[in-house]
C-alpha positions in Angstrom: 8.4 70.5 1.2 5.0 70.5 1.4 4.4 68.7 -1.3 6.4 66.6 -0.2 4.5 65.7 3.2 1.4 65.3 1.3 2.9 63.1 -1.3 4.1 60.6 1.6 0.9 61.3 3.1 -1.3 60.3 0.0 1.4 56.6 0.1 0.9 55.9 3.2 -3.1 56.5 3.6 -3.3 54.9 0.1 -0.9 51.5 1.7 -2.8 51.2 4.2 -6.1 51.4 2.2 -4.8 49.0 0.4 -3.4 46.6 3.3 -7.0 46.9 4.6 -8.8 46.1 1.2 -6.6 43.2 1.0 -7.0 42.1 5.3 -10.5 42.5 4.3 -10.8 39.8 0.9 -8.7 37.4 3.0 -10.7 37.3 6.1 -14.0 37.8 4.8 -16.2 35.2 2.8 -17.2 36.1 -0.6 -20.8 37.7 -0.3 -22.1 34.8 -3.3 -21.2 31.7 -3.6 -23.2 28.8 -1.4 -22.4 24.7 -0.8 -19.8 22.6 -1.5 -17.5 22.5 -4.6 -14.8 20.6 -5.4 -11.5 21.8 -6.8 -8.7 19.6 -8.6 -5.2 20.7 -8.7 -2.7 18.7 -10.8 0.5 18.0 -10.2 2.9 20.9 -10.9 -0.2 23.0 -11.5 0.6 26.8 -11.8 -0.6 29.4 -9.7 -2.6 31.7 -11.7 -4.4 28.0 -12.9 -5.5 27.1 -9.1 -6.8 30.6 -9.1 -8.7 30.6 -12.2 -10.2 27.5 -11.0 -11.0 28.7 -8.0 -12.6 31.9 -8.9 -14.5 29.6 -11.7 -15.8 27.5 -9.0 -17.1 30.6 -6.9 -14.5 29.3 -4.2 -12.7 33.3 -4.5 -14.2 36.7 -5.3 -10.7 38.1 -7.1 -8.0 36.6 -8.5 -5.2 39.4 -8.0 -5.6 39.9 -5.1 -5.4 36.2 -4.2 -2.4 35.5 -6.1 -0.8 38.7 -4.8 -1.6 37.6 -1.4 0.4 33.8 -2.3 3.3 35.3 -4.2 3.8 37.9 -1.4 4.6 35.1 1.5 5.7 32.9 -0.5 2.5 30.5 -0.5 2.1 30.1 -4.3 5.1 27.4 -4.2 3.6 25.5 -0.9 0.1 24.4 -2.5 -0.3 21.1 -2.6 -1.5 19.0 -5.3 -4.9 17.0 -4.8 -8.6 17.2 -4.8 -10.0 19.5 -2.4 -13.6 20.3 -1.2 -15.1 23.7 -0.3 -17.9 25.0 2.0 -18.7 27.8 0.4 -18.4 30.8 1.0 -15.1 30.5 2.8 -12.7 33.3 3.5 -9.3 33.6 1.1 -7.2 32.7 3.8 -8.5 29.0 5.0 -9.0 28.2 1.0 -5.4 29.1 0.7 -4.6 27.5 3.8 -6.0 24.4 3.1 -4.4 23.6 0.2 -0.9 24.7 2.0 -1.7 22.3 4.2 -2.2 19.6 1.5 -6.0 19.2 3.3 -8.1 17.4 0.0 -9.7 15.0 -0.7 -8.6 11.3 0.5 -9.6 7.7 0.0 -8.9 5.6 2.6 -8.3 1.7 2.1 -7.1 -1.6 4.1 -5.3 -3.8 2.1 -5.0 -6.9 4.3 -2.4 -9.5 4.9 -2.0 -12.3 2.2 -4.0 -11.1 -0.4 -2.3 -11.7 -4.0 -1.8 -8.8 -6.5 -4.6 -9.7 -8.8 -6.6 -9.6 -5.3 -5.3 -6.1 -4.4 -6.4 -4.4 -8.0 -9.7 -6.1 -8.0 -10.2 -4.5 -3.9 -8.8 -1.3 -5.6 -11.2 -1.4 -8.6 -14.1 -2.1 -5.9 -12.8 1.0 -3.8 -13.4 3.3 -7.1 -10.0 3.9 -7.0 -8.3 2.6 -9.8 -8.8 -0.2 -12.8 -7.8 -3.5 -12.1 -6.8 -4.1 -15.6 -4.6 -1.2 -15.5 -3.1 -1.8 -12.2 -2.7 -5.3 -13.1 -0.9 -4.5 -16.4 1.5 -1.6 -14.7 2.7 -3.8 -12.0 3.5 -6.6 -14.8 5.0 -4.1 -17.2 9.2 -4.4 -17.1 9.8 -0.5 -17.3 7.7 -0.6 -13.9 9.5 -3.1 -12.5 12.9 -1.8 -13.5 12.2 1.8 -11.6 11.5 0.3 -8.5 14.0 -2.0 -8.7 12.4 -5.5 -9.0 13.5 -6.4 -12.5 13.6 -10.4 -12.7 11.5 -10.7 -9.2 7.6 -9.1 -10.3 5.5 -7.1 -7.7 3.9 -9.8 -6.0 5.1 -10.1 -2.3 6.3 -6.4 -2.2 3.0 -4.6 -2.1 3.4 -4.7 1.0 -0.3 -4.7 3.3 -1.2 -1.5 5.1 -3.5 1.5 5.6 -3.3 3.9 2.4 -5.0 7.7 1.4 -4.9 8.1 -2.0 -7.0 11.2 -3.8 -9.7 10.1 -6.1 -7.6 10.6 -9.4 -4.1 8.8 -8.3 -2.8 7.2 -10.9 -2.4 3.1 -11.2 1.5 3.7 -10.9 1.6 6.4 -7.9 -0.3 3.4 -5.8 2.0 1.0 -6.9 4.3 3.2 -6.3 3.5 4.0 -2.4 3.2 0.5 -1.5 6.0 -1.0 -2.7 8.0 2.4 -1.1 6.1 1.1 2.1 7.8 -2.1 1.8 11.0 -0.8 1.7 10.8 1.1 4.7 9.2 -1.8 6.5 12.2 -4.1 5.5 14.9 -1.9 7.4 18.4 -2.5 7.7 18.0 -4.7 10.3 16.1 -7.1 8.8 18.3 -7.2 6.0 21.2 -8.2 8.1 19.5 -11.0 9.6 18.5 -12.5 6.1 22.1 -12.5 5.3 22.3 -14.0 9.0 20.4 -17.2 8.0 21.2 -17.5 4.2 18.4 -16.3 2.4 18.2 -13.3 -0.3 15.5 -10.7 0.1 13.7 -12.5 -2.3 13.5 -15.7 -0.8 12.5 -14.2 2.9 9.1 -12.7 1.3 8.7 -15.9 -0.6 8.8 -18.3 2.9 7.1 -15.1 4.5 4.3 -15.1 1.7 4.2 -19.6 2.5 3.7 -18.5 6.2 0.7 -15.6 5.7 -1.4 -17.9 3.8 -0.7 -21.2 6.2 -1.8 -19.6 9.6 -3.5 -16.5 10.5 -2.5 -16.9 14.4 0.4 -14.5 15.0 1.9 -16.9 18.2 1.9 -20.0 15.2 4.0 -18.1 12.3 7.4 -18.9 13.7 6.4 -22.4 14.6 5.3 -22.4 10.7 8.4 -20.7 9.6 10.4 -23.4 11.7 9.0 -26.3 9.7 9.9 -25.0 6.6 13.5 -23.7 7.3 14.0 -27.3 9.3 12.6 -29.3 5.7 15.1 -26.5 3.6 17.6 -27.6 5.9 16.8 -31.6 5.2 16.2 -31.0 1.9 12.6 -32.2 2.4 9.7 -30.5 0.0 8.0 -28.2 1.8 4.2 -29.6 0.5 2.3 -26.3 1.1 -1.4 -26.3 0.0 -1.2 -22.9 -0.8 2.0 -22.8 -3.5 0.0 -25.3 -5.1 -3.6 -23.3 -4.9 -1.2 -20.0 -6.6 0.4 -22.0 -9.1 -3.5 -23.1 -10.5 -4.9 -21.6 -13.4 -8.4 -22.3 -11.9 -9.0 -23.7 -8.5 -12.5 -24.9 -7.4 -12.0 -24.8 -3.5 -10.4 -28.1 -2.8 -7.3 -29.9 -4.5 -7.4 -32.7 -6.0 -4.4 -35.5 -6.4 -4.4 -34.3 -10.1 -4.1 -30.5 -8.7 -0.9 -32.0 -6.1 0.7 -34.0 -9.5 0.6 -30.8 -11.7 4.0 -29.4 -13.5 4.1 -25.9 -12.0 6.9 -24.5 -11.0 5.1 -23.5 -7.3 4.0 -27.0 -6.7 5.9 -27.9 -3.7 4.8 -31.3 -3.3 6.9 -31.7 -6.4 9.8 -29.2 -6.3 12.4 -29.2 -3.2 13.3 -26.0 -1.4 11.1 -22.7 -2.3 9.0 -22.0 -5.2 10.4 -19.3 -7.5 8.5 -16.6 -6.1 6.1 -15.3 -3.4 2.7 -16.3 -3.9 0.8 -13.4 -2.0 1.9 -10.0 -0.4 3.1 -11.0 3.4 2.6 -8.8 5.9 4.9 -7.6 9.1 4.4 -10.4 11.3 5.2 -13.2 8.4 8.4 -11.6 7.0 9.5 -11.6 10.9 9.0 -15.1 11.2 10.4 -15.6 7.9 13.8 -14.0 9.5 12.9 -15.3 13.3 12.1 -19.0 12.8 11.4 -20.7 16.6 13.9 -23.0 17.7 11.8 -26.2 17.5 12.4 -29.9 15.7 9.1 -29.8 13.8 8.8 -31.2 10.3 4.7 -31.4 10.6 1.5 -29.8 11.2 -1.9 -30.2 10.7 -5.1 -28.0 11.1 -7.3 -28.7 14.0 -10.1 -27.2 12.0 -10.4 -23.9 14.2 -7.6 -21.9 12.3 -4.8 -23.4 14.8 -2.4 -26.7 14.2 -0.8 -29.3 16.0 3.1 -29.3 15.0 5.0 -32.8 15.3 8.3 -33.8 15.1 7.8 -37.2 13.6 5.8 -39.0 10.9 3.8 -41.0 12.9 2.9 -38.6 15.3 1.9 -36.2 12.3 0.0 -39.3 10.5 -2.2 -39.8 14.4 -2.8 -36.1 14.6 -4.1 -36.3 11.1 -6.3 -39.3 11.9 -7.8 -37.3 15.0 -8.2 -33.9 13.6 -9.0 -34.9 9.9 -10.7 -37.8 9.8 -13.5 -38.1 7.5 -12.0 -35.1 5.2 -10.3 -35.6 1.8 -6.5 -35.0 3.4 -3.5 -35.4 1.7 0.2 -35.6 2.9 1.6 -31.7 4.1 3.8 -30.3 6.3 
């Protein structure tokens, strides 16, 4: 009986000798070990890896009793994947924390409205975040296209503009990836009613929206913009948009020419009636609702007053004075 006693006795001290040696590695910074080091941990990344690294890196004093620590709660199948930086020294707990919490390392980057594809790798490539050449050829490549479900269409118009974090070693395809995902959540059910509503498939709604981003910056003008073009659809009239020219270029030197508005492409609306066969940059919010939400107005016309707004007219003669007044002295050439 005895025995007995002291055998529980010699468990128990010997538990919670043991509970505190491990309370104390957790909450205690390791007594070596100064400045900041970064850690990478790859996707699907096993546990006793991440430690290894860590204790490498002089992030962790021991590696049992870490992992011990993880596999007890549970933790070693909640660490996220990613780049993370330490402040060394730095108790167990907040470096195990930290990566629970998925807190690494981020890149954060704008892509605005209207740029084209070939824009957004080469803002990409500038950001150190991926190569343009890479990007470029991924977004082109038909097995990438088929898994996100734009087989016969192409990326462009469905990456769609927005405020990203990406960590430092994403690959080409997961950023692809994220903003054409993005897209699809932006163009909800809704939205997909309402292109049924007016006639148009998805595709053709991001191709006017695309026309509308790169024709007027001014959010109050994009339905008056959209309304031109769905009343010339309507009447069968081409829709002569600078820009689907400009895209459909293989060089342009910052002004058309009548040779540039004569040229066989396919996206050369002065030529071709209704849409061209594809967007011709990545719309954002505001243009594929005006795409959907046209304003109820006659307008066939409109000219640039030169200060980023237009003057919209019913008529050809009011459009040709407005162009007189507003354009005069500049090469011009008839447009929308």
């Amino acid at each position: 009986m005895k025995y007995l006693f002291f055998t529980l006795l010699f468990v128990a001290l010997s538990s919670l000798l043991l509970l505190g040696f491990l309370l104390a590695f957790l909450f205690y910074p390791p007594l070596y070990g100064q400045g900041t080091v970064e850690v990478k941990v790859e996707r699907g990344e096993p546990l006793s890896s991440v430690v290894r690294k860590l204790k490498d890196h002089g992030v962790i004093s021991n590696e049992k009793l870490f992992s011990l620590w993880a596999r007890l709660w549970g933790l070693d199948k909640k660490i996220h994947w990613g780049l993370y930086r330490f402040e060394r020294p730095l108790p167990p707990r907040r470096v195990l924390n930290q990566m629970m919490l998925g807190k690494g390392v981020f890149h954060r980057i704008t892509i605005p409205e209207g740029l084209t594809a070939k824009e957004i790798a080469e803002l990409l490539e500038k950001g150190a975040l991926a190569s343009k050449d890479r990007f470029f050829a991924e977004a082109r490549s038909l097995e990438f296209l088929s898994l996100v479900g734009l087989e016969g269409k192409g990326i462009e118009g469905y990456l769609f503009p927005n405020t990203y974090y990406f960590t430092p070693f994403a690959a080409e395809r997961d950023i692809l990836v994220a903003m054409v995902e993005q897209f699809r959540e932006i163009f909800n059910a809704q939205m997909k009613e309402q292109s049924k509503e007016i006639g148009l498939s998805l595709h053709e709604v991001v191709t006017l929206a695309s026309l509308i981003e790169k024709e007027t910056g001014i959010e109050a003008e994009r339905p008056l913009v959209s309304a031109v073009f769905h009343n010339r659809l309507r009447a069968k009239i081409p829709l002569q948009s600078d820009p689907t020219v400009i895209y459909g270029l293989k060089s342009f030197s910052g002004s058309l020419t009548r040779k540039d508005l004569q040229s066989r492409s396919p996206y050369n609306t002065y030529r071709i009636r209704g849409l061209p066969p594809g967007p011709i940059c990545n719309p954002g919010l505001a243009s594929l609702r005006a795409a959907l939400y046209p304003a109820r107005v006659p307008y066939l016309y409109f000219v640039s007053k030169n200060d980023g707004s237009h003057l919209f007219s019913m008529r050809l003669g009011e459009h040709n004075q407005a162009v007189k007044i507003y354009q005069s002295g500049k090469q011009r050439h008839p447009r929308p």
